[in-house]
N, C-alpha and C positions, 0 to 999 in steps of 0.2 A: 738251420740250427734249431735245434730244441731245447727250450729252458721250462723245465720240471721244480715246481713250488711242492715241496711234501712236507707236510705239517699236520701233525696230528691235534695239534693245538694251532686254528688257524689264524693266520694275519685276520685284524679287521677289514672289512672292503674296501675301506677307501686306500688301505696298504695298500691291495691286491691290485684298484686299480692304477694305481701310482705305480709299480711293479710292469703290468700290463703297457703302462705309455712308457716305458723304458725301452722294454723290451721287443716290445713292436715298432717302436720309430728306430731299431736299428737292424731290423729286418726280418726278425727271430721270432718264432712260434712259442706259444707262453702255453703250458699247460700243469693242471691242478691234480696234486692229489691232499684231500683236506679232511681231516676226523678219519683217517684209515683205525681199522681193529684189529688188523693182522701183518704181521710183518710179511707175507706172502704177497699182500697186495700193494706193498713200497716193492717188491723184488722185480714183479710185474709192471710196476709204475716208469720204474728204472732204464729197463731193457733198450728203450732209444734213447734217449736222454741225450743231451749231449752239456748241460750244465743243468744243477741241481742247489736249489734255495730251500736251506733248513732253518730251525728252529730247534729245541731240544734232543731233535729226532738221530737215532742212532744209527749212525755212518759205519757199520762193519765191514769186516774180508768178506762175509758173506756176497752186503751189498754191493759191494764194490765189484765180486763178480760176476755179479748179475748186469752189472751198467757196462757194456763191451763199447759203448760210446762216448764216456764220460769223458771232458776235459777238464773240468772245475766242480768245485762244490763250495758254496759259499752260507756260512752257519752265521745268519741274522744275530746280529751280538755277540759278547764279547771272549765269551769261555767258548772253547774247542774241546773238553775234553769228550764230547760224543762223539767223536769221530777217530776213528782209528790212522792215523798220521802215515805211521809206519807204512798197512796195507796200501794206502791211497798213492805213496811215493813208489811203492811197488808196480803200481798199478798207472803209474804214470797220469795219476789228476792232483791237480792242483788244486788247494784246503786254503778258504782265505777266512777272516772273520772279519766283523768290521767295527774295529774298536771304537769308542768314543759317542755312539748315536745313541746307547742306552743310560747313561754316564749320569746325566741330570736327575733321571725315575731314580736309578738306584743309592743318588746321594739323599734326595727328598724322602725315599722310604728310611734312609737310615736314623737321617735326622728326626723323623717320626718314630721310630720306636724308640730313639731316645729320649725322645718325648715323655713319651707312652709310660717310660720304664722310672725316669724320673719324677713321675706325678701316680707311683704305685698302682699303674694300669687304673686311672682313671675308676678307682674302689669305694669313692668317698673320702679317704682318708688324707691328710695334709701330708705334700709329697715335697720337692724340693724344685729347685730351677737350674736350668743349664747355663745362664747367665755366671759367668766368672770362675765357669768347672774346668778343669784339665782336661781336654781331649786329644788320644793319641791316635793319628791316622797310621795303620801298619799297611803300606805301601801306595806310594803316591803316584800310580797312574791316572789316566781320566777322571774314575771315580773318586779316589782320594781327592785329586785338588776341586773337584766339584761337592764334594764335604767340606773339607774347607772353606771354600767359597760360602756358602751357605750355614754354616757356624759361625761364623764372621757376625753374622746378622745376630745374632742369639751372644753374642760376646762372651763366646766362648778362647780359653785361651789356647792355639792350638799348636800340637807336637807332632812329628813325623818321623817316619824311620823306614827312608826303601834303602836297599843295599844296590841298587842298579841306578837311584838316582843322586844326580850331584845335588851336594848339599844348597848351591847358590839356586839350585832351580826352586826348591822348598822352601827357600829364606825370600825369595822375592815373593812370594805370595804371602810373610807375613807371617806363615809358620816355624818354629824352631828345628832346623836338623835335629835331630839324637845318632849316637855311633851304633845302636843297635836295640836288636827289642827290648831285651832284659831294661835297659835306661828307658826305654817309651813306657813300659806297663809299670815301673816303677814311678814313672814319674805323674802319672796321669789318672782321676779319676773316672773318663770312659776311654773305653779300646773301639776303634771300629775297626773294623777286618774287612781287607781288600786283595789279599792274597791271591795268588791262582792253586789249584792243585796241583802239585808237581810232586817227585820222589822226592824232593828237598822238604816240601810244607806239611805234608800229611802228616794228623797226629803231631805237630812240634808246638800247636798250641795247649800246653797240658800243664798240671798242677805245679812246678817250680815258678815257668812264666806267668800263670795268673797269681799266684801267689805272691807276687812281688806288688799287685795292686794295692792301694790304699785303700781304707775304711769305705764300706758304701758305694765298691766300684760295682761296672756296669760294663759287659762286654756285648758290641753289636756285631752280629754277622751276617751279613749279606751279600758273601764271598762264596764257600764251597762248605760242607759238612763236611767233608773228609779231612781237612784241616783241622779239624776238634778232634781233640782224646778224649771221646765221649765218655770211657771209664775216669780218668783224671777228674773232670770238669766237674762229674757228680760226686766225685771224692769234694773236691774243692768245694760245691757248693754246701756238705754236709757238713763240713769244719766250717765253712765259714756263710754265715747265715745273716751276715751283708749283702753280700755278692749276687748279683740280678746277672742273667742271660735271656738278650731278647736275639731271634734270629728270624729269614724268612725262609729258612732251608732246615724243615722236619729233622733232626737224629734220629737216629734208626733208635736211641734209648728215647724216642718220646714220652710213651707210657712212662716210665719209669720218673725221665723231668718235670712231668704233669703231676704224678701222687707226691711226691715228695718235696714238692718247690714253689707249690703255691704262693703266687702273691711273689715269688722270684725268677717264671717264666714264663716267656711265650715264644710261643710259634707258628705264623700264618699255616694254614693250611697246604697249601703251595708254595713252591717261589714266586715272589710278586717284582723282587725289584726292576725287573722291565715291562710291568705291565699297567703301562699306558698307550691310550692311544698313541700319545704323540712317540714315545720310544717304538712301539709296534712300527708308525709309520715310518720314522727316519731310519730304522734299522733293513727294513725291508725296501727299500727305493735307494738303499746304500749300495746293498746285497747286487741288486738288480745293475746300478751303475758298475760295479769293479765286476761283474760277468759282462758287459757289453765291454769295455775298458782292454779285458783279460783277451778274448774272444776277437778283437779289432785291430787291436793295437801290443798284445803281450806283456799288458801293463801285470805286474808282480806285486806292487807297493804292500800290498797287508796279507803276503803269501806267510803260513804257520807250519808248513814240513821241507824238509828240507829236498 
């Protein structure tokens, strides 16, 4: 069996070789394709494969018919939408992700731009404290209650609102159910966004629900772009000249949130919220376990198409 690393953006070494002692102590051939420039040469990459560790890297019908050996594909962290779901159940390989390993980076970035965002990006100027602020978590998987967790510190007070989870799971960590968003973003001076992108999220973050913020609110995204009504948002920011957006996922209207918002936005150059070592490592020696797991024994657990 052959297990294919393609990352265009690669794991750290000591991922690769943590990875490596997975995959070799359970009998399997490990091989690399790392900084490719051409989709031609993941196609090529592909062609024996017989499981496939991604990272960003886009899983098309294409690709998928070029891997005539594929049994799994497994995308290091927590979002799947690079990969085509559909084609792969076509295609008979199995799409897993592996929730939870990146979970920590991306609550400790969030908590940092709220930081960032309430001390006026760090300008000089007298900014304010997170201590004794409303903050509402929109959707409390891994990362949410590891926001929470970590707001806790900063005594912050905190609000939640998933529609998939029970309220008592949210209340034992300390935070307050809400019945829905319109009551979180109303109730709460920071939003942090944990959403996936799905038909249901895209665009539903837009100018009625921010709007319901209070004075001086502050919304973090470290979830998806596509989830922002990037037209609304700048409506909203223009009326209301309170309102800060920090995020680690560019809008396609960057330019546009740049000239006009100064001193109300930012945005990392990249996605950053899994980019530490340590999330790089555990995500990728995850990746590598549930392919040996899949591969041995037809373990399913964190299977994402149907």
């Amino acid at each position: 069996m052959k297990v294919l690393i393609a990352t265009d953006k690669p794991f750290a070494k000591v991922a690769v070789d943590g990875i490596r002692k997975e995959i070799e102590a359970a009998g399997y051939e490990l091989a690399l394709l790392e900084k490719y420039t051409e989709k031609k040469q993941l196609l090529e990459a592909v062609k024996d494969a017989n499981a496939l560790i991604i990272r960003s890297d886009i899983i098309d019908a294409e690709v998928l018919n070029a891997a005539k050996e594929l049994k799994i594909v497994v995308r290091a962290g927590a979002g799947y939408d690079n990969v085509n779901l559909e084609a792969a159940t076509a295609h008979g390989v199995c799409v897993m992700n592996t929730p939870g390993q990146n979970s920590n980076a991306v609550a400790e970035l969030a908590l940092g731009l709220m930081v960032y965002a309430v001390r006026n990006f760090y300008n000089g100027t007298s900014g304010s404290e997170l201590k004794g602020k409303k903050l509402g978590i929109h959707a409390y998987g891994n990362v949410g209650r590891n926001v929470a967790r970590v707001a806790k510190g900063f005594g912050m007070e905190i609000y939640a609102y998933d529609a998939f989870c029970p309220k008592e799971v949210i209340e034992k960590d300390g935070a307050k159910a809400v019945d829905s968003a319109e009551e979180l973003y109303a109730a709460c001076d920071v939003v942090s966004l944990h959403i996936p992108a799905t038909a249901e999220t895209k665009n539903s973050i837009n100018y009625a629900l921010l709007n319901r913020m209070p004075k001086g609110a502050i919304l973090v995204n470290t979830a998806r772009k596509e989830v922002i009504n990037e037209a609304e948002l700048i409506k909203l920011m223009q009326d209301r000249p309170d309102f800060k957006y920090v995020t680690d996922i560019m809008p396609a209207a960057n330019a546009e949130f740049a000239e006009k918002f100064t001193g109300r936005y930012f945005s990392t150059p990249k996605k950053m919220g899994a980019q530490t070592s340590e999330a790089n490592i555990n995500a990728g020696i995850a990746a590598a376990k549930q392919i040996v797991g899949f591969l041995k024994e037809g373990c399913e657990k964190f299977k994402v198409n149907k």
